[in-house]
C-alpha positions in Angstrom: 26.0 8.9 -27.7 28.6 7.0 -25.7 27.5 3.2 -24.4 27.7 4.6 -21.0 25.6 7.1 -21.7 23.0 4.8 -23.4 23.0 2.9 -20.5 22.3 6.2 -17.7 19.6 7.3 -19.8 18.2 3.7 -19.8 18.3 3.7 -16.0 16.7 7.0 -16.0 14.1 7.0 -18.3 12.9 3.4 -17.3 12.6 4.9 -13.4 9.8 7.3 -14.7 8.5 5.4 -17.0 9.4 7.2 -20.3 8.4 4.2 -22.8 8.9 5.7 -25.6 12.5 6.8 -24.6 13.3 3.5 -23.4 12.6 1.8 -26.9 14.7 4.1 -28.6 17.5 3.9 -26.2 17.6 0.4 -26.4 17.6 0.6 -29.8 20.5 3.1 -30.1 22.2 0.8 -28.0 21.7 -2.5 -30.6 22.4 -0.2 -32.8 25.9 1.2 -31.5 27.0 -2.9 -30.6 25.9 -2.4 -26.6 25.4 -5.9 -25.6 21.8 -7.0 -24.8 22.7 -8.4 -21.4 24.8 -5.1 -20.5 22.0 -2.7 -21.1 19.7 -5.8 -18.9 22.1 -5.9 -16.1 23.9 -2.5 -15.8 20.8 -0.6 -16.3 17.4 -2.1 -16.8 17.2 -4.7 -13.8 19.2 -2.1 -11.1 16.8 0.9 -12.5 13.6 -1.7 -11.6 15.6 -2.9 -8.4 15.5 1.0 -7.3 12.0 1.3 -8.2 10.8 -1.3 -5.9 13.2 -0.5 -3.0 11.1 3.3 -3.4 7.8 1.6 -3.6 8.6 -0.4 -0.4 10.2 2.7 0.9 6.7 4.3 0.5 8.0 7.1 -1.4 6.5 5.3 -4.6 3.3 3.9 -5.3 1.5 1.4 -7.7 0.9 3.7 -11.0 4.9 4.6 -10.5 5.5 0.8 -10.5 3.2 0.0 -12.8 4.8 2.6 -15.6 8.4 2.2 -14.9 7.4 -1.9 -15.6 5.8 -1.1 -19.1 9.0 0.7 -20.1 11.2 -2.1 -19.5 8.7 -4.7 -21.0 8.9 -2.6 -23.9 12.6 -2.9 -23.5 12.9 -6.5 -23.2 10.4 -7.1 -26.1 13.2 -6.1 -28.2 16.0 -7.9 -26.1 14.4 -11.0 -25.4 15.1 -12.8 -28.9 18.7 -12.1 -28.0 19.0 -12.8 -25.1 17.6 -16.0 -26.0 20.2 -16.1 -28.5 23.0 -15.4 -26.4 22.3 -17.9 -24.2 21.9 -15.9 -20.7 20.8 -18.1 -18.1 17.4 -17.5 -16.5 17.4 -16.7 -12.9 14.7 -19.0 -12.5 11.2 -20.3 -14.3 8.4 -18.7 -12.8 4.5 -20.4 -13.2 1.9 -17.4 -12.3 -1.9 -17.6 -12.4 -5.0 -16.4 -10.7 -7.2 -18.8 -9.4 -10.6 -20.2 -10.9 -13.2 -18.0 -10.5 -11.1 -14.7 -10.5 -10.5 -12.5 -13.2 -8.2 -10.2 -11.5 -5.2 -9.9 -13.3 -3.5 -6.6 -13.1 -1.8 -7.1 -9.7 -0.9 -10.7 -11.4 0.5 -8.7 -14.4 2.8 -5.9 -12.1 4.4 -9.4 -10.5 5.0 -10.7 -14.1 6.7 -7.9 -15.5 9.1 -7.2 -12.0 9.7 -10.8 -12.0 10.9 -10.6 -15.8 12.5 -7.8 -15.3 15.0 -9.6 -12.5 15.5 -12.3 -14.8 13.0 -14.9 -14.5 11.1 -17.0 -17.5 7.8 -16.1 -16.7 4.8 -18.6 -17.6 1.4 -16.7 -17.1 -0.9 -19.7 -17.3 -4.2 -16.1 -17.0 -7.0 -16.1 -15.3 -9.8 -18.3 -13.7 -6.7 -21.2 -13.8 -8.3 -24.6 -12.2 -6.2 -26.9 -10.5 -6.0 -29.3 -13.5 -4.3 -26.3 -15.2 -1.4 -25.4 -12.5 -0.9 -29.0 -12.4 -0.3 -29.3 -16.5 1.7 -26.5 -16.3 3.9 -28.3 -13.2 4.4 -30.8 -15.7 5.2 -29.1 -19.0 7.4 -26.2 -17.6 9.0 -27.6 -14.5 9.2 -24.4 -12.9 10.9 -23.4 -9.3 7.7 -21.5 -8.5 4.4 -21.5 -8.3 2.6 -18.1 -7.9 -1.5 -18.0 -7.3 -3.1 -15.0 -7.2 -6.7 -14.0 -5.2 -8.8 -11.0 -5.6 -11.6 -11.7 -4.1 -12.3 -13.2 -0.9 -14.3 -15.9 -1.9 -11.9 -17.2 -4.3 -9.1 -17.6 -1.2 -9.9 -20.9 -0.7 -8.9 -22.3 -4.2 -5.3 -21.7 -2.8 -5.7 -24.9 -1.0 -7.9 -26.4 -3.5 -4.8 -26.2 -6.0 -2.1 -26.8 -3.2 -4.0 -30.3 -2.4 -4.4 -31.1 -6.2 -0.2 -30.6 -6.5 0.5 -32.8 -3.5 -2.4 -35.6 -4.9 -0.4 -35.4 -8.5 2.8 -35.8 -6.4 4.4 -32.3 -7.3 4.4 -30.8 -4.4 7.8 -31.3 -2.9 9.4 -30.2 -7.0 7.8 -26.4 -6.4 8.0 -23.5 -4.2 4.5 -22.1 -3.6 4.2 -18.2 -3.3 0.2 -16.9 -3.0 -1.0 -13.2 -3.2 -3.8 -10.2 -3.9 -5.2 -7.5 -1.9 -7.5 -9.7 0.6 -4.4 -12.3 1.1 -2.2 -12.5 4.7 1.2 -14.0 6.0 -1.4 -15.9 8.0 -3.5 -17.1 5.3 -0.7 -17.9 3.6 0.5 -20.4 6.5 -3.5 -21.8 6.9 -3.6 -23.3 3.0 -0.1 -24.5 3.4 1.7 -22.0 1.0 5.5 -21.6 1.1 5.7 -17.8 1.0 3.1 -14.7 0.9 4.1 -11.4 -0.8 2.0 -8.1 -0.3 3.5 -6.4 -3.6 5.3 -6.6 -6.5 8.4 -5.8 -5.0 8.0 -8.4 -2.2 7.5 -11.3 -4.7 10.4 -10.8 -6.6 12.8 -10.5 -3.4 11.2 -13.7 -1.8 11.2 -15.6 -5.3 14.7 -15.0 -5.9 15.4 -16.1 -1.8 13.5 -19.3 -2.8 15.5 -20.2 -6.3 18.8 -19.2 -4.4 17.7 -21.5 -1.5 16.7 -24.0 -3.9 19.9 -24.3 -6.4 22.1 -24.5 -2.6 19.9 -27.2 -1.3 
């Protein structure tokens, strides 16, 4: 199998979600000297990139997304020692958590593995995350973004609960904030002084890599 033809079925079989192809693929490629951030760039990353344009398209929807992310986490288990090795730069270090009393994680999860899949270091800090905990986090990671996730209505408010706790520790003006889940708004968003709202997976990554790109100019 030629490199470009690792790298086609890579694309492809990540789109549907064929995890077991995907591993062996990527394999094949190690294994035939196909550069880990080749089979990242040229196929895994544009194959996710197409899956989220269809998804916001409307042609796709969440179990598509949620499959095609599992093959390329599989995928990047294997590439992510080396990668590390190789030195490719991060797009960005992402901090991700849903907020005390919530343990809703698997729209959380969908971000996590799109936002990995674009490049960024992702630090999942879980569920039911108190302030105190986004803030330690803040501290020990340094990351360009902050992402809170809400399930439930009546765990909303802990947006601006942890939003007030970051500007009291002095942190505030160091990280974007980005806030989501099925009950959140754009207007919600704006009310507990968040810096961006995303209604899906797709959405988060596009904003998050607007935010790191408007960071690194500013």
């Amino acid at each position: 199998m030629s490199p470009d033809d690792i790298l086609k079925g890579l694309y492809d079989e990540t789109m549907i979600g064929n995890r077991p192809a995907v591993l062996e693929l990527t394999q094949a490629g190690l294994d035939s000297g196909v550069l880990p951030e080749t089979m990242l760039f040229e196929a895994l990353i544009p194959s996710l990139e197409e899956v989220g344009a269809r998804f916001e398209r409307g042609d796709w929807f969440v179990p598509e997304m949620l499959i095609a992310g599992k093959a390329m986490a599989a995928a990047l288990d294997l590439l992510r020692p080396l990668l590390a090795q190789t030195g490719v730069e991060s797009v960005g270090t992402f901090l991700m958590g849903t907020v005390k009393g919530d343990v809703h994680d698997i729209g959380k999860n969908l971000v996590n593995i799109m936002l990995e899949g674009a490049g960024f270091t992702v630090i999942d800090l879980g569920v039911q995350v108190p302030p105190e905990k986004f803030i330690a986090g803040i501290e020990e990671h340094n990351p360009d973004i902050v992402g809170m996730s809400a399930f439930l209505t009546t765990t909303m408010p802990m947006f601006k609960a942890n939003i007030n706790a970051i500007e009291k520790a002095g942190l505030r003006n160091k990280v974007v904030v980005m806030v989501g889940g099925a009950p959140v708004t754009q207007e919600y968003a704006d009310v507990c002084g968040a810096d961006g709202y995303a209604a899906d997976a797709a959405t988060a990554v596009r904003k998050a890599k607007d935010f790191v790109a408007a960071k690194r100019a500013g």
